[in-house]
C-alpha positions as CSV (number, residue, x, y, z in Angstrom):
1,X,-50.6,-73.4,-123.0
2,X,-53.7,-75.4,-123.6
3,X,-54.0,-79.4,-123.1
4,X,-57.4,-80.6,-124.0
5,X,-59.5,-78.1,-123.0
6,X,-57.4,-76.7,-120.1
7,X,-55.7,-73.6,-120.7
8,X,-52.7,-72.8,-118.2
9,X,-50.9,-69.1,-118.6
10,X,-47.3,-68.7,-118.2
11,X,-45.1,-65.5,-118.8
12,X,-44.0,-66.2,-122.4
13,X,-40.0,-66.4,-121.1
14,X,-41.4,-69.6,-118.8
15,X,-43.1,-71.1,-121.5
16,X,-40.9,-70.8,-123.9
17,X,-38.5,-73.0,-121.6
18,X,-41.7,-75.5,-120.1
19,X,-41.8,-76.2,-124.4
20,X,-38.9,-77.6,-124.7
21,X,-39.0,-79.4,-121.7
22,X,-42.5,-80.9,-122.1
23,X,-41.5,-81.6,-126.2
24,X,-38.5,-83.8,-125.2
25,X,-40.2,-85.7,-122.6
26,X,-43.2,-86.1,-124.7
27,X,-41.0,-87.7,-128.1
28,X,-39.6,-90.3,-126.2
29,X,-43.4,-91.6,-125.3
30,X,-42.9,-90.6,-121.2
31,X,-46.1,-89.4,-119.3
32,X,-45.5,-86.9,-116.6
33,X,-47.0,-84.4,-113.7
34,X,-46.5,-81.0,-114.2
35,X,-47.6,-78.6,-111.4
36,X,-47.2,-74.7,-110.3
37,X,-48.1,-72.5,-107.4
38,X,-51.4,-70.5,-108.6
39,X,-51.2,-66.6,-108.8
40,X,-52.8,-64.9,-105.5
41,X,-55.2,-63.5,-107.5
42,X,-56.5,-67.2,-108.5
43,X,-56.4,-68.3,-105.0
44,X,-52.6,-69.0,-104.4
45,X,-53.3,-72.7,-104.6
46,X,-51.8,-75.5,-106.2
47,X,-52.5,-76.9,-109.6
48,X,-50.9,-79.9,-112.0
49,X,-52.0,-81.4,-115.0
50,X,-51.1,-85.1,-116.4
51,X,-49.4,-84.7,-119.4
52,X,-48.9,-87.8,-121.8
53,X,-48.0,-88.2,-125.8
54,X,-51.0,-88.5,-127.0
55,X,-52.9,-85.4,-125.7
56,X,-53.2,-82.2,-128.1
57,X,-50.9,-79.3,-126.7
58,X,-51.1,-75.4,-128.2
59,X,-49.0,-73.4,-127.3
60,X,-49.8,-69.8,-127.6
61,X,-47.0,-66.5,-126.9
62,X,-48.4,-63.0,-126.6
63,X,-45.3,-61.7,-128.3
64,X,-42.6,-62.6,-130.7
65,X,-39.5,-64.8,-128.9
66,X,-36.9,-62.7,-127.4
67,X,-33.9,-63.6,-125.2
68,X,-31.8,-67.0,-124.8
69,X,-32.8,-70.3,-124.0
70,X,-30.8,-71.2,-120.6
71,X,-29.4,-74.5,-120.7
72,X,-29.7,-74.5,-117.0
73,X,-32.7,-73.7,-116.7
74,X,-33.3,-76.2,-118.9
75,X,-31.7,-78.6,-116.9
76,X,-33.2,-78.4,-113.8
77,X,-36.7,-78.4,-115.3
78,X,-35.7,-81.5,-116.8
79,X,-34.3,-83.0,-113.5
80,X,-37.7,-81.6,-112.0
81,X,-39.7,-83.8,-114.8
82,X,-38.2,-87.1,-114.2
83,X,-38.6,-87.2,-110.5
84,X,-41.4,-88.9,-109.0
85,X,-42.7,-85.4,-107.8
86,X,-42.9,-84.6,-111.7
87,X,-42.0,-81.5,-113.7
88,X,-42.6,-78.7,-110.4
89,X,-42.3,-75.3,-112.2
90,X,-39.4,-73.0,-110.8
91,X,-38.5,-69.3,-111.6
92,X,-35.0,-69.1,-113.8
93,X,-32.1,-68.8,-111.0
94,X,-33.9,-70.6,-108.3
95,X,-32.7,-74.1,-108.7
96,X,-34.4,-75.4,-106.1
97,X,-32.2,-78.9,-104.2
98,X,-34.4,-81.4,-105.8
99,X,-33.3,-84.3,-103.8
100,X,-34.3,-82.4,-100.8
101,X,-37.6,-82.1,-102.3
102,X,-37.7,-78.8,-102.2
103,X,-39.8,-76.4,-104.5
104,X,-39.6,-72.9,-105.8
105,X,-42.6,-72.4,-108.2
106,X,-43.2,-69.5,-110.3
107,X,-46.8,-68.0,-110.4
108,X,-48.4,-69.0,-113.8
């Protein structure tokens, strides 16, 4: 994913999900933090990005779509995006207790 300038990699199962997510939030004119847990090899930090509706997204996949889009998954990311903490990226089965603020990031 690049947003103006910034490019951000995700596995292309993540990403495909963090799309829809970041499309519906972004039609209905709503700004929003998105953050992640960096891979150890890029220092196992922290990062986030402001997104809002008028800032140019690309999305790029390494490979064709395969699998199913899981509603839940879905669901929670959505949760995740309209909380104060913003959309915190969470591996698919985690669903980390939100309103416990707790956080389960994937690597990106």
């Amino acid at each position: 994913m690049q947003a103006d300038g910034v490019l951000v990699e995700f596995d292309d199962r993540l990403l495909a999900h963090l799309q829809i997510v970041i499309v519906q939030k972004l039609r209905r004119g709503e700004s929003f933090l998105m953050s992640w847990r960096d891979a150890p090899e890029s220092g196992n930090g922290n990062s986030a990005l402001w997104l809002h509706p008028y800032q140019n997204l690309f999305f790029r996949f390494s490979r064709p779509r395969e699998g199913e889009i899981n509603p839940e998954w879905i669901e929670q990311l959505l949760i995740a995006a309209n909380s104060p903490r913003g959309l915190v990226i969470m591996q698919e089965g985690s669903m980390a207790d939100l309103s416990a603020g707790g956080e389960n990031p994937a690597n990106g």
